[in-house]
Each structure stands twice: as structure tokens, then as C-alpha cells.
N, CA, C and O of each residue as an XYZ file, in Angstrom:
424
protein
N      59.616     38.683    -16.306
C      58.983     39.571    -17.261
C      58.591     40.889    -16.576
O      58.963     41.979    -17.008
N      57.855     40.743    -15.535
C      57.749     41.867    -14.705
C      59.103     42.877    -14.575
O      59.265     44.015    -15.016
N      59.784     42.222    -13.988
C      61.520     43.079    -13.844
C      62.023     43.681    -15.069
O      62.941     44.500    -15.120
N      61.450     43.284    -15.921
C      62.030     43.495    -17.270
C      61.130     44.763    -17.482
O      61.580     45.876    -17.754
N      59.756     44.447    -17.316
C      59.048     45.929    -17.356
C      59.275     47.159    -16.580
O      59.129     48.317    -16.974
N      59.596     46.810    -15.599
C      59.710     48.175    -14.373
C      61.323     48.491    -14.187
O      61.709     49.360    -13.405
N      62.115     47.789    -14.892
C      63.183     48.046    -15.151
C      63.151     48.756    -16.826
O      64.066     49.572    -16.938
N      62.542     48.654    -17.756
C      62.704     49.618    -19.040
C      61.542     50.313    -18.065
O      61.707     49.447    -17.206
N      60.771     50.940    -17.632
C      59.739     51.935    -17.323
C      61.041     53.099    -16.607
O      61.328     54.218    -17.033
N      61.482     52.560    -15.732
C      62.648     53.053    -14.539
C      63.544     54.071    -15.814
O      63.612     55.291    -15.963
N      64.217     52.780    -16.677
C      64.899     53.361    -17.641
C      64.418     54.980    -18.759
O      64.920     56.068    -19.041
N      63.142     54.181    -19.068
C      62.879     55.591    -20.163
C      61.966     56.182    -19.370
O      61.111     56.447    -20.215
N      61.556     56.560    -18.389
C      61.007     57.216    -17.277
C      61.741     58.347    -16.922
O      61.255     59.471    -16.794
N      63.090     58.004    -16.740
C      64.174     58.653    -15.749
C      64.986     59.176    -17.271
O      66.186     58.901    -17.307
N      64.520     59.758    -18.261
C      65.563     59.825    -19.254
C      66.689     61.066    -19.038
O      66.037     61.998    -18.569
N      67.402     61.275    -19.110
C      68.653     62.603    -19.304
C      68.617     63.620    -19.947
O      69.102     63.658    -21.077
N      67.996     64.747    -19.337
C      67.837     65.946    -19.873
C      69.143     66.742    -19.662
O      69.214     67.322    -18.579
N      70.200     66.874    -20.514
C      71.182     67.611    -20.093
C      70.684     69.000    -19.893
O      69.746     69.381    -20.593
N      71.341     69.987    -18.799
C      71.439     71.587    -18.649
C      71.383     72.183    -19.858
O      71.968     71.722    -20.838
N      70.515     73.494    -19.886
C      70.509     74.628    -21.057
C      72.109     74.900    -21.208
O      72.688     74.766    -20.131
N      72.948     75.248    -22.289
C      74.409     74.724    -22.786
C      74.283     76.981    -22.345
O      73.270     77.612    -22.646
N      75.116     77.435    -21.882
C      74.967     79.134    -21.921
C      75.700     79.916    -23.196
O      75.740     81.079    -23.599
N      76.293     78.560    -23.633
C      76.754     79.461    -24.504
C      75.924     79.517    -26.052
O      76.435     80.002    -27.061
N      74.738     78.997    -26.000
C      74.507     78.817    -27.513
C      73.514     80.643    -27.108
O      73.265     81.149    -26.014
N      73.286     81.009    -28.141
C      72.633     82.176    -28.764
C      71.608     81.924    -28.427
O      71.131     80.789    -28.468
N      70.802     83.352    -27.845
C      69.274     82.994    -27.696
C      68.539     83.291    -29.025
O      68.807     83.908    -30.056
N      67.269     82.427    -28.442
C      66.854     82.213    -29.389
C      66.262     83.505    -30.508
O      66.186     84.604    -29.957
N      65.931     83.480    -31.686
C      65.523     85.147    -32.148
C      64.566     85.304    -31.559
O      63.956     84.602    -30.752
N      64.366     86.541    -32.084
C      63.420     87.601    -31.299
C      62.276     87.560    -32.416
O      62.591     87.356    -33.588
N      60.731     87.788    -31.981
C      59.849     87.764    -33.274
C      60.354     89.004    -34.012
O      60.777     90.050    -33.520
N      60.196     88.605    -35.527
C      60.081     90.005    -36.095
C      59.096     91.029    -35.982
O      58.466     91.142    -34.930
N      58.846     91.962    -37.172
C      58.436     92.696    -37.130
C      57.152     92.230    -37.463
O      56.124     92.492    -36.838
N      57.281     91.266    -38.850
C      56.125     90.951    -39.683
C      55.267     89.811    -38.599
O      54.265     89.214    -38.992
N      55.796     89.643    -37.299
C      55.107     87.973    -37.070
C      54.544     89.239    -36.077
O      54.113     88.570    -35.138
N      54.299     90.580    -35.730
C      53.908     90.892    -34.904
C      52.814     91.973    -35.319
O      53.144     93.138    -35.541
N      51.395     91.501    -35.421
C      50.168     91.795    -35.999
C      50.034     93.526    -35.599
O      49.885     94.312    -36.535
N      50.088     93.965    -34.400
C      49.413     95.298    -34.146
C      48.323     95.379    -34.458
O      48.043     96.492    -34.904
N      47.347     94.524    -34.426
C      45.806     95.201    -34.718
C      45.494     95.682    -33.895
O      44.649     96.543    -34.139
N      45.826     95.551    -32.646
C      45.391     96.872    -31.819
C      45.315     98.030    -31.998
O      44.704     98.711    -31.174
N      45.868     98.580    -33.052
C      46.376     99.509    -33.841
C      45.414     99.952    -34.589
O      45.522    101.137    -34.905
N      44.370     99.306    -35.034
C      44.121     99.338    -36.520
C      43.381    100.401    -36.306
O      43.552    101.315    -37.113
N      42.229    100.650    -35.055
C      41.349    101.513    -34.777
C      41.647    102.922    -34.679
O      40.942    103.829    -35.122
N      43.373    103.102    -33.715
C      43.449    104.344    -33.977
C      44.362    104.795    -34.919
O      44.967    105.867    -34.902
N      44.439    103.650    -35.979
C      44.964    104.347    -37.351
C      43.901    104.990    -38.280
O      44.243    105.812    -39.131
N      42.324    104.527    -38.076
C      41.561    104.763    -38.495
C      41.203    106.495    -38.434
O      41.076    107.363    -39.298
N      41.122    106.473    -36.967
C      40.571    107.717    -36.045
C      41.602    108.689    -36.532
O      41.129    109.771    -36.878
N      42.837    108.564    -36.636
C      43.753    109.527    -37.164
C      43.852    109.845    -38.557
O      44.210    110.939    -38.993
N      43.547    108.925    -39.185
C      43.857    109.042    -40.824
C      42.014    109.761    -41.396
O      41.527    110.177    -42.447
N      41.579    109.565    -40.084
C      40.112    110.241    -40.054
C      39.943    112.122    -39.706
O      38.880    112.737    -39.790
N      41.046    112.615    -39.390
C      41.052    113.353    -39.029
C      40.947    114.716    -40.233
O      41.221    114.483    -41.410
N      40.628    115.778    -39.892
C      40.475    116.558    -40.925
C      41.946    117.180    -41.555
O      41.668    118.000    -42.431
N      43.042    117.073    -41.419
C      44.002    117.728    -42.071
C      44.067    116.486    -43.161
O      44.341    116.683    -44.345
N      43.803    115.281    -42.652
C      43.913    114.150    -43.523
C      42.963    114.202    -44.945
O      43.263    114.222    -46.139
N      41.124    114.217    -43.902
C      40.306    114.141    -44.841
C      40.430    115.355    -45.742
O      39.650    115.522    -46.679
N      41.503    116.284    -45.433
C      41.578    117.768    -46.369
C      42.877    116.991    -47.485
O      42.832    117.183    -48.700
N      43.527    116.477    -47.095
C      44.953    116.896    -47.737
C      45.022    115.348    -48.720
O      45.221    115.283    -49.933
N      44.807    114.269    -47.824
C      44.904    113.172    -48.834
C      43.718    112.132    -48.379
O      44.068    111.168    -47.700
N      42.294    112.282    -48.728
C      41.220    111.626    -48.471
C      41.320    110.246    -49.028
O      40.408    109.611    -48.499
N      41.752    109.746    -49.553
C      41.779    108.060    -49.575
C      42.876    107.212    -48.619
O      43.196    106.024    -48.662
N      43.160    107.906    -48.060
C      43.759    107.246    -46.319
C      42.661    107.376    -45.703
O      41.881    108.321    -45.587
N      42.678    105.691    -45.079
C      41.577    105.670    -44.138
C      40.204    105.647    -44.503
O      39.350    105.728    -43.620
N      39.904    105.549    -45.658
C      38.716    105.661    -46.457
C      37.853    104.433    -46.585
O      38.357    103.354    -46.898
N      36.538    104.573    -46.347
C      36.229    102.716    -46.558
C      36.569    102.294    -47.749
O      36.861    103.017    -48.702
N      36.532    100.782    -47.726
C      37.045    100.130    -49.194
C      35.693    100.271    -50.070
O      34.785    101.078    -49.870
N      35.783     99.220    -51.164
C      34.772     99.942    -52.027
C      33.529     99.021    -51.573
O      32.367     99.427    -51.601
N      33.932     97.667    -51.127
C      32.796     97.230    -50.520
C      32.260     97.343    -48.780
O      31.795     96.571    -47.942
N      32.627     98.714    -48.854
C      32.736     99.393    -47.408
C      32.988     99.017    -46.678
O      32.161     99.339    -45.825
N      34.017     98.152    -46.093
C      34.702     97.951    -44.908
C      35.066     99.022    -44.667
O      35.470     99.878    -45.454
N      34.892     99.097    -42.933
C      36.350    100.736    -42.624
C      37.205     99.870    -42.292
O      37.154     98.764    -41.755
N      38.469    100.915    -42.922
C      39.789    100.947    -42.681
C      39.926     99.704    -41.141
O      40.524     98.629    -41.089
N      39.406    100.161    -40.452
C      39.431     99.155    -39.195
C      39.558     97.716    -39.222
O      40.492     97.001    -38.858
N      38.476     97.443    -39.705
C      38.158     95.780    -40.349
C      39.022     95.248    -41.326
O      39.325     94.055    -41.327
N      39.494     96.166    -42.270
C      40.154     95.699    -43.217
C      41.453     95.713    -42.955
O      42.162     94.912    -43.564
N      42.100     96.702    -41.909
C      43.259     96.683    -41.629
C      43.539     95.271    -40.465
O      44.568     94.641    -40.708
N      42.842     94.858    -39.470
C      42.676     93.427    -38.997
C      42.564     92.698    -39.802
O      43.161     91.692    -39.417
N      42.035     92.480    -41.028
C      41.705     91.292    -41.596
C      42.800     91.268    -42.437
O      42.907     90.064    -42.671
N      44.086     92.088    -43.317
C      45.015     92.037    -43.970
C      46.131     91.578    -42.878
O      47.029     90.744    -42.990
N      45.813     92.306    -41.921
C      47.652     92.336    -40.872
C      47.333     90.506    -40.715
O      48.293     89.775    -40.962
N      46.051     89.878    -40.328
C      45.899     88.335    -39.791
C      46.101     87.446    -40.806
O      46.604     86.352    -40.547
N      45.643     87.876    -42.445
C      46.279     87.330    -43.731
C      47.730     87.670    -43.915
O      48.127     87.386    -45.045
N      48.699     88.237    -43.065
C      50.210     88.073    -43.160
C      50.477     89.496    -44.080
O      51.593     89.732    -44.545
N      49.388     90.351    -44.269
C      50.154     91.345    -44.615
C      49.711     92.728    -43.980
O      48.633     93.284    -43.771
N      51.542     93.131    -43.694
C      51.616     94.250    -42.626
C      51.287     95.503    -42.749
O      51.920     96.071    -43.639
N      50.793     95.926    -42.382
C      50.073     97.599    -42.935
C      50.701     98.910    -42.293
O      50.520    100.031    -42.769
N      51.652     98.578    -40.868
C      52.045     99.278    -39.840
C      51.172    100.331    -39.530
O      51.073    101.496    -39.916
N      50.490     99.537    -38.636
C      48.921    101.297    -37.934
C      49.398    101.257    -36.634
O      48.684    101.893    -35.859
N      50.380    100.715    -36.125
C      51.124    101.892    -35.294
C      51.809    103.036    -35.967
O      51.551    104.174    -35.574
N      52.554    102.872    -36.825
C      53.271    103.934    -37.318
C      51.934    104.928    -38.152
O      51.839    106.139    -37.953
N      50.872    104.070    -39.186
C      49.825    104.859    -38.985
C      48.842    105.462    -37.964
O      47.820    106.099    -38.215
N      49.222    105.219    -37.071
C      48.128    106.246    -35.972
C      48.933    107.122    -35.532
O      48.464    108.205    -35.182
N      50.466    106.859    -35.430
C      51.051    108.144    -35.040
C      51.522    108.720    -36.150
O      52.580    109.301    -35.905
N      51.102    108.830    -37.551
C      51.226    109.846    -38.757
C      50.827    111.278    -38.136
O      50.161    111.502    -37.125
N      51.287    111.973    -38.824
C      51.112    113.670    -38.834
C      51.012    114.363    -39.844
O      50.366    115.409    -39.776
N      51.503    114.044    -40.812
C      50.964    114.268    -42.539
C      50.966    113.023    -42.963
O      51.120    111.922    -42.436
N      50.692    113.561    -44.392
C      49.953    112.487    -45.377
C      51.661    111.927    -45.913
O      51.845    110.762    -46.267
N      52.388    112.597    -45.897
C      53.927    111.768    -46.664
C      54.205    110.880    -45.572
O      54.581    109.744    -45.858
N      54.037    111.337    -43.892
C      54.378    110.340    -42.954
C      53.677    109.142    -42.986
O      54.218    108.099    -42.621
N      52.467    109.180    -43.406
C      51.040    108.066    -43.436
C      51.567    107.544    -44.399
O      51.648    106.390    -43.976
N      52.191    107.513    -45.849
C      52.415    106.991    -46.904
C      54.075    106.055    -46.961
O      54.344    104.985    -47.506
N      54.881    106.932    -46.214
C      56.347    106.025    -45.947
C      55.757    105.142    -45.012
O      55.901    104.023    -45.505
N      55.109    105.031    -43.817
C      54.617    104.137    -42.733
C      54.009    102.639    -44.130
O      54.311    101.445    -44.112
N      53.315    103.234    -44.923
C      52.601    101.989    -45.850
C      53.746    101.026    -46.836
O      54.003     99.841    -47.048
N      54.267    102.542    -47.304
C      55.423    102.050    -48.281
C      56.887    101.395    -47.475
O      57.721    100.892    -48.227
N      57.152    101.405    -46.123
C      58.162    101.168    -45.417
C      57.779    100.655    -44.021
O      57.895     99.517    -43.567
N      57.267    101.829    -43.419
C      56.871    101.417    -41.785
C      57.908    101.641    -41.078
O      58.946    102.223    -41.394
N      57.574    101.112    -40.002
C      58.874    102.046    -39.284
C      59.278    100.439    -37.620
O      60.165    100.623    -36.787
């Protein structure tokens, strides 16, 4: 009985991992959407804060109505799965660039 144990232990102990195969495809790459950027969110804030902004299109970047800033709320949407792109919003330069970044992103 013993032999029988340390002989299946030996067995599924020692199991056969064949070599990575080179030819299969690596694996994908994350997308776009699995990749949060909230690091982002702050200086999408600071930019969409800026005065050509607060002149030209003031509800970018604006707190919400139960005053979150833009900051908080842009972390708390990108971690609920939806993407806001505040990289592409922090590097806006007008208000049409800030608005394709929302409506598209980049």
C-alpha cells in the first residue's frame, strides 16, 4: 500500500509540462477600454480648468451637480468601466479637441 502511494505521489508529482509551442500567437494586448488612466483624471481637470476653457466652453470640467470635481468623478466612471479618455483630455487645446477626446478619444 505504501508503494502504491509514493509511486502515484512520484507519478502526479512529476506531471508533463510540455514547452511554450513558438508558434501559437501571443497573447492580446490589453485594450484600450481595460486600461483606466485615472492618473489622468487630475490633469484633465487642471486643463479643462483653464481659462480659454472656462471662457469658451465652461461645462468641461465643471463640478457635477452634486459637486464632485471632475477629478472624482472622472475616477469613479473610468473604475465603473466607463472610459472618459483624460489623457487625451489633459492634452486638449480647444474645446472641439476636449469634445472628440469624449465623443471618440484617441
Amino acid at each position: 500500500m505504501r508503494a502504491l502511494f509514493l509511486l502515484s505521489a512520484l507519478i502526479f508529482g512529476c506531471a508533463y509540462h510540455p514547452p511554450p509551442n513558438p508558434n501559437l500567437p501571443p497573447p492580446p494586448a490589453e485594450t484600450e477600454q481595460e486600461v483606466h488612466d485615472t492618473e489622468y483624471c487630475a490633469a484633465a481637470e487642471f486643463n479643462l480648468n483653464k481659462p480659454y476653457f472656462q471662457e469658451n466652453c465652461p461645462t468641461l470640467g465643471a463640478r457635477t451637480k452634486k459637486g464632485k470635481s471632475f477629478t472624482d468623478f472622472c475616477i469613479e466612471t473610468q473604475n465603473n468601466g466607463i472610459y472618459l479618455h483624460p489623457r487625451c483630455l489633459a492634452e486638449a487645446r480647444t474645446c472641439e479637441a476636449a469634445r472628440a477626446c469624449m465623443n471618440e478619444g484617441r
